[in-house]
C-alpha positions as CSV (number, residue, x, y, z in Angstrom):
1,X,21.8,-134.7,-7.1
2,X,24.9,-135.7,-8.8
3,X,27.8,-133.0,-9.8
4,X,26.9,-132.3,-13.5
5,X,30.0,-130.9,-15.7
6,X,29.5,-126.8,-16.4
7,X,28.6,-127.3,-19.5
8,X,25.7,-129.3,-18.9
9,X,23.6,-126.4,-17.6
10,X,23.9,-124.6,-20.7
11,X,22.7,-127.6,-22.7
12,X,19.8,-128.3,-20.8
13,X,18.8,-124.8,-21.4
14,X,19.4,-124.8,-25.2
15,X,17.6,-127.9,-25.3
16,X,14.2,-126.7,-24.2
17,X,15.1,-128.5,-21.2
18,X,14.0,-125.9,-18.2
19,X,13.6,-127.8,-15.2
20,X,17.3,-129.8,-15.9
21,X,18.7,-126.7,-16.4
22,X,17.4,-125.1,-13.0
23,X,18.6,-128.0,-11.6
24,X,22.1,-127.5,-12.7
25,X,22.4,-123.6,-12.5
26,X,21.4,-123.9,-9.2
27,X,24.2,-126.8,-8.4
28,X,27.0,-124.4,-10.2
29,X,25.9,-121.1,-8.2
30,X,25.5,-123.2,-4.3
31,X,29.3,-124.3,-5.1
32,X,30.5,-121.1,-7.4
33,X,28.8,-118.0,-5.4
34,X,30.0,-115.9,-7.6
35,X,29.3,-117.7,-10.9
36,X,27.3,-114.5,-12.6
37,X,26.6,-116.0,-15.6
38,X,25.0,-118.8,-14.1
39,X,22.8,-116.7,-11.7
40,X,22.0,-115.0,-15.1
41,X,20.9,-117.9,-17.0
42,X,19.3,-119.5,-13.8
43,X,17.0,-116.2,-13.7
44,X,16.5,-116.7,-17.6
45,X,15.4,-119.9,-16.7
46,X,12.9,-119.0,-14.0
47,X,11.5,-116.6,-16.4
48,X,10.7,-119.4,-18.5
49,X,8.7,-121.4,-16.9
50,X,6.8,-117.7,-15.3
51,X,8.3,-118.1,-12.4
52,X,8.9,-114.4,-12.2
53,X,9.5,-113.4,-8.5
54,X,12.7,-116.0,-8.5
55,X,13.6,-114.7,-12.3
56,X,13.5,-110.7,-10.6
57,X,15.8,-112.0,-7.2
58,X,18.2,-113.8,-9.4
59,X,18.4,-111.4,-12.4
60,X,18.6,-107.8,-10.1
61,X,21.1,-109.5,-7.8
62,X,23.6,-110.2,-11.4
63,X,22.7,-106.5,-12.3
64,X,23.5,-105.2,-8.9
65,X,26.8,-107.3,-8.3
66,X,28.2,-108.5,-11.1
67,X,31.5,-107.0,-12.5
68,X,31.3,-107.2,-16.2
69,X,29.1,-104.2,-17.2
70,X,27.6,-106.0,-19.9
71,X,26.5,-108.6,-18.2
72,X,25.2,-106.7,-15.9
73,X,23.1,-104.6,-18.6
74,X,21.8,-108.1,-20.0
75,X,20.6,-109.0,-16.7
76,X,19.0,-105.5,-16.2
77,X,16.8,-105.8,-19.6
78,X,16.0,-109.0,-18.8
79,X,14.4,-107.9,-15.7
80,X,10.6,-108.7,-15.2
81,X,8.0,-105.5,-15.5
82,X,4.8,-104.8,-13.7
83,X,3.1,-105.9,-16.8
84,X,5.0,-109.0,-17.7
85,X,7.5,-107.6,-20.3
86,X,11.0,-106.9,-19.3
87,X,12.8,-103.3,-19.4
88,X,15.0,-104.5,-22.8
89,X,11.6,-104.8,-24.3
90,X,10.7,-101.5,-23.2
91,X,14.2,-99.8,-24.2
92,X,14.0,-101.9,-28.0
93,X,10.3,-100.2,-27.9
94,X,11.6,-96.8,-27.0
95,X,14.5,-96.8,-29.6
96,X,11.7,-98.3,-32.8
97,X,9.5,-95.1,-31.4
98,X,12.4,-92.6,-32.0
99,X,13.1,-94.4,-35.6
């Protein structure tokens, strides 16, 4: 695989374009180890094409690790559920109940 500039991730995952964008997430985070928002976006990603149990790895390990409290939050609403939702849905659910 060839080196892809930064911004190509992020592209490839506004695009639509999943697979590219696993691709180059995964490129940034095996050179950049501590790239959080790419181990966010490459656990967006996973989720995206319902591959959950590599979505749950990458997004818990950027909610466990990650510096900046709100991406850290970000990544902890994003997390898969039991039942296929993610626990943002289910705090946006519990906030419309108390409205």
């Amino acid at each position: 695989m060839t080196s892809q500039p930064p911004n190509a991730a992020m592209e490839h995952y506004r695009e639509g374009r999943i697979q590219e964008a696993i691709e180059a997430w995964s490129e940034q985070v095996s050179h950049q180890r501590d790239n959080w928002v790419a181990w966010y976006y490459l656990g967006l990603s996973y989720r995206q094409i319902g591959q959950e149990g590599e979505a749950c790895r990458m997004l818990a390990l950027v909610a466990g690790m990650c510096p900046d409290p709100r991406l850290s939050l970000a990544a902890y609403r994003a997390l898969p559920t039991a039942d296929g939702d993610s626990y943002g849905a289910a705090f946006d659910n519990k906030d419309a109940a108390a409205s």
